[in-house]
N, C-alpha and C positions, 0 to 999 in steps of 0.2 A: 384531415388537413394538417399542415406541416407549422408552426407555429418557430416563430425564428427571436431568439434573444441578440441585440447589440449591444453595446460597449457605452454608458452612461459618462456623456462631456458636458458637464455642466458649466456655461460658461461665469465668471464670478465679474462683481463690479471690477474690482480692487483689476481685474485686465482687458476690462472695457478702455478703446480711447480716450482721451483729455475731454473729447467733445462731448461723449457718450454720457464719461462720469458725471460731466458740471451736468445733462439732462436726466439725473438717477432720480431725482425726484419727482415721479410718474404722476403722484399724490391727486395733483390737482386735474389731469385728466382723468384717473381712476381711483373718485373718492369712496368706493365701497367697492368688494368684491363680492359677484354675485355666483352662487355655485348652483344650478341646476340639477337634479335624479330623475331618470326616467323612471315611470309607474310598474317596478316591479314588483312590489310590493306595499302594501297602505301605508295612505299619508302619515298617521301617525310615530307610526317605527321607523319609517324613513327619514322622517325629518328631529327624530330622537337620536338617532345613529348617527346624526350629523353632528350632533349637540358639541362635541368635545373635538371635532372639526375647525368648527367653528369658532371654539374660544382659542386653537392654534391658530390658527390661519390672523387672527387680529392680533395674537402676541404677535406673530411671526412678520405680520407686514406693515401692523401701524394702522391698520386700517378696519372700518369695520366691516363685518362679513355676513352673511344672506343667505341661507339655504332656503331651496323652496322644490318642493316635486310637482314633477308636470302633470297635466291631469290626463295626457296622455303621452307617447315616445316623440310624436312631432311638436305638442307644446315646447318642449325643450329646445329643440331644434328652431324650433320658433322663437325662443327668447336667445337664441345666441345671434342667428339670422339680425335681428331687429335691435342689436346692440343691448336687450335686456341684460345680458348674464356674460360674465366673461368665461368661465369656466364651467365644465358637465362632465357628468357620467354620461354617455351612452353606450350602447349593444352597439355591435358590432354593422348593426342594419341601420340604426338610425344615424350611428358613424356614415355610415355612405349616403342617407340621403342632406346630409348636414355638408358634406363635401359634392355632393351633385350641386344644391344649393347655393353655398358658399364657394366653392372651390377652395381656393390654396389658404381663404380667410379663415378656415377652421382645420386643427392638426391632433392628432393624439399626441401625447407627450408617453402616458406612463397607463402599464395595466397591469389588474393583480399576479402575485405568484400565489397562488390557493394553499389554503391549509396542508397538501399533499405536497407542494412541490411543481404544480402543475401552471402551465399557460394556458392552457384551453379550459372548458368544457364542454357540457352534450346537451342536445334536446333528447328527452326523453317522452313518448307517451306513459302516460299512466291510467291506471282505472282502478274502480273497487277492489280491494282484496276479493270479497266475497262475487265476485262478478265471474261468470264462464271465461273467460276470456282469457286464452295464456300467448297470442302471438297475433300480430299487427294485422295477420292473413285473417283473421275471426273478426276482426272490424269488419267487412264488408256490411254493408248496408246499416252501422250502425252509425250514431251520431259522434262527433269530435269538437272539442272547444278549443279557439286555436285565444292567445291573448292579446295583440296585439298588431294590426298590420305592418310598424315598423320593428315589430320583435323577432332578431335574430333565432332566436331557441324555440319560441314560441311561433314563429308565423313561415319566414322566408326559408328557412335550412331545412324545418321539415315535408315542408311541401313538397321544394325541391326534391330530395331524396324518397320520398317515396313515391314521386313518378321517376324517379331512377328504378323504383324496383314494381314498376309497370301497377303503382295504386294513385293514381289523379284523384284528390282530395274531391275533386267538382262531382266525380260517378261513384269513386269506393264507399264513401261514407252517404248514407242518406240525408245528412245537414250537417251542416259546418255552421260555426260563427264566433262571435270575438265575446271572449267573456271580461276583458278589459286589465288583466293583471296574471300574473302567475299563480297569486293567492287566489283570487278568484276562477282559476280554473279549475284548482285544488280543489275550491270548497264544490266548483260547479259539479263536479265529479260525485267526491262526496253525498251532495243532495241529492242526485239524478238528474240534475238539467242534463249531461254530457253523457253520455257512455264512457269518453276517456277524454282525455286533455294532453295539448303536448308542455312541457316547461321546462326551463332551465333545470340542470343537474350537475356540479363536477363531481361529485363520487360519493358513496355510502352516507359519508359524516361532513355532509357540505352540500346540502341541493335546497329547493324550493319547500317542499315539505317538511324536510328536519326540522329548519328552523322554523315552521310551522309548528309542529308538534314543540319545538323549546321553549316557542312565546305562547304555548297554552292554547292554541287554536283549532288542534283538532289532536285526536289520541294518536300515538303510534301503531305503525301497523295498519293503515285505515287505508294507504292505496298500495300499488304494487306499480311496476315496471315491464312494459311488454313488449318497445323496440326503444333501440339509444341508436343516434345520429354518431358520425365518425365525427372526430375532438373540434372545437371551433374557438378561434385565438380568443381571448378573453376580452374581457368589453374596455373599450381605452377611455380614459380621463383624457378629454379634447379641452383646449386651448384655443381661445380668438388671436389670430395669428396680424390682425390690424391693430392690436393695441401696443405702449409704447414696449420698447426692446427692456429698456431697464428694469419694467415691470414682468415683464414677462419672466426674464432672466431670476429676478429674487421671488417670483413664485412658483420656479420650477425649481429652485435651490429648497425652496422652504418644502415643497410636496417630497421632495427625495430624502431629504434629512425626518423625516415625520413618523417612520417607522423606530425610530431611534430617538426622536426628541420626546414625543410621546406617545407610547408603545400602547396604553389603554385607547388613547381616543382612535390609534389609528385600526386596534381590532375593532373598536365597533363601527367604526365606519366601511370598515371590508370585510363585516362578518369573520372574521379571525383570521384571514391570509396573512402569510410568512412573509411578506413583502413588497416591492412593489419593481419594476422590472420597465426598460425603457421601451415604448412603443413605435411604429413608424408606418406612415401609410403603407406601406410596402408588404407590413403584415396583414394589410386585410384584403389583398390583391383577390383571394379566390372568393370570401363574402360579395367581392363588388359584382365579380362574375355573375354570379349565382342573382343576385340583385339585378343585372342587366336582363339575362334571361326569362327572369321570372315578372319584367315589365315589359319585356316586349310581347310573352304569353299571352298576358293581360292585354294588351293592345290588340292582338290579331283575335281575341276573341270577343271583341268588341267590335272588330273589324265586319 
């Protein structure tokens, strides 16, 4: 998939109208900002990785700030929905169903540029090292953990593609099912609930497992890789697009200067991406596809 960079216009108070300016102070409609993470990985690290997020975001606006991980990709979706949370991470799938949902009240603003240089990354399946299994064709009949039903890497993109290459997860594999996280399909792997699991990947030294094995969770070397999906845009930091403009405006000013105002808090919160790069519905044109498709399947085989 084709992944498209724009031209970052930030618009500043100080050229907001007369009217705009005297309403800058958002404050007392949005006394706390709430920031949302989908469940890609356990609560505890995820909401550690927030930590220094979070003490920016309150220099940065005055206000105090909230992380919290969903206990699953539509929890989140659900607290933006229901005026919980003003701001999320989501995958590129839970992006589409936050905008099928919401329509135009929910936007991506901004998504990572990865440690490599990259806007996209892959689902990858993986399995034991020590497992027979060297190509996706040697699945047949065997068992798959997928993580997620609104997890891009995990659920929608590889489906899809591998009934592009004639393997329907519903006949190829003798069971599917959701093991609830990326970590947890790692580990579901690992133990033997799975034969293999599909998860997020952008490259060697930046996927789901690495940083597994860096926070001590499981040894290196412990799975391997046996089919990668083609590149998928990167998961966007979405925005509630009904709350006030002035606020919106010096939280989007304060998210872009963050790699530069503080360069720690903003690795740990992107796992050590170079950046951060402007997003636009417009980039996730062929996820939504794929996402239409893949519910209207569901539908006629219910039918």
């Amino acid at each position: 998939m084709i992944t498209r960079r724009t031209a970052l216009a930030l618009p500043t108070l100080a050229l907001l109208p007369p009217a705009a300016a005297a309403q800058s102070d958002w404050r007392a409609q949005v006394p706390e900002l709430r920031f949302g993470m989908i469940s890609v990985e356990n609560e505890r690290d995820a909401v550690a990785r927030l930590q220094g997020f979070q003490a920016y975001m309150q220099r940065s606006l005055g206000v105090p700030c909230r992380v919290f991980r969903g206990t699953d990709y539509a929890a989140v979706v659900e607290a933006l929905r229901s005026g919980h949370a003003e701001l999320a991470y989501l995958g590129p799938a839970s992006y589409g169903l936050a905008r099928r949902i919401m329509g135009e009240r929910v936007a991506p603003v901004f998504r990572y540029l990865d440690n490599a240089g990259m806007e996209g990354y892959h689902s990858v399946m993986i399995v034991r090292t020590d497992s027979p299994f060297q190509r996706v064709e040697d699945m047949r009949g065997r068992s798959l953990g997928f993580s997620d039903p609104n997890s891009t890497s995990g659920f929608q993109v590889p489906g899809w593609f591998l009934r592009r290459q004639g393997m329907d997860p519903a006949t190829f594999f003798s069971r599917t099912g959701f093991t609830g996280s990326h970590e947890q399909g790692v580990m579901a792997v690992i133990n033997g609930t799975y034969d293999a699991a599909v998860v997020a990947y952008s490259n060697e030294n930046r996927n789901t497992f690495q940083r597994m094995v860096e926070k001590g969770m499981i040894q290196d070397g412990q799975v391997r890789v046996i089919w990668r999906s083609p590149l998928i845009p990167n998961s966007p930091i979405v925005l509630r697009m009904d709350l006030p403009e002035s606020f919106r405006t010096e939280l989007t000013a304060a998210l872009a200067a963050m790699p530069q105002g503080d360069a720690q808090a903003f690795r740990e919160m992107s796992s050590g991406a170079r950046g951060l790069v402007p997003a636009r519905h417009e980039d996730y044109a062929d996820i939504m596809a794929i996402l239409e498709e893949n519910a209207a399947r569901r539908r006629e085989r219910r039918s």
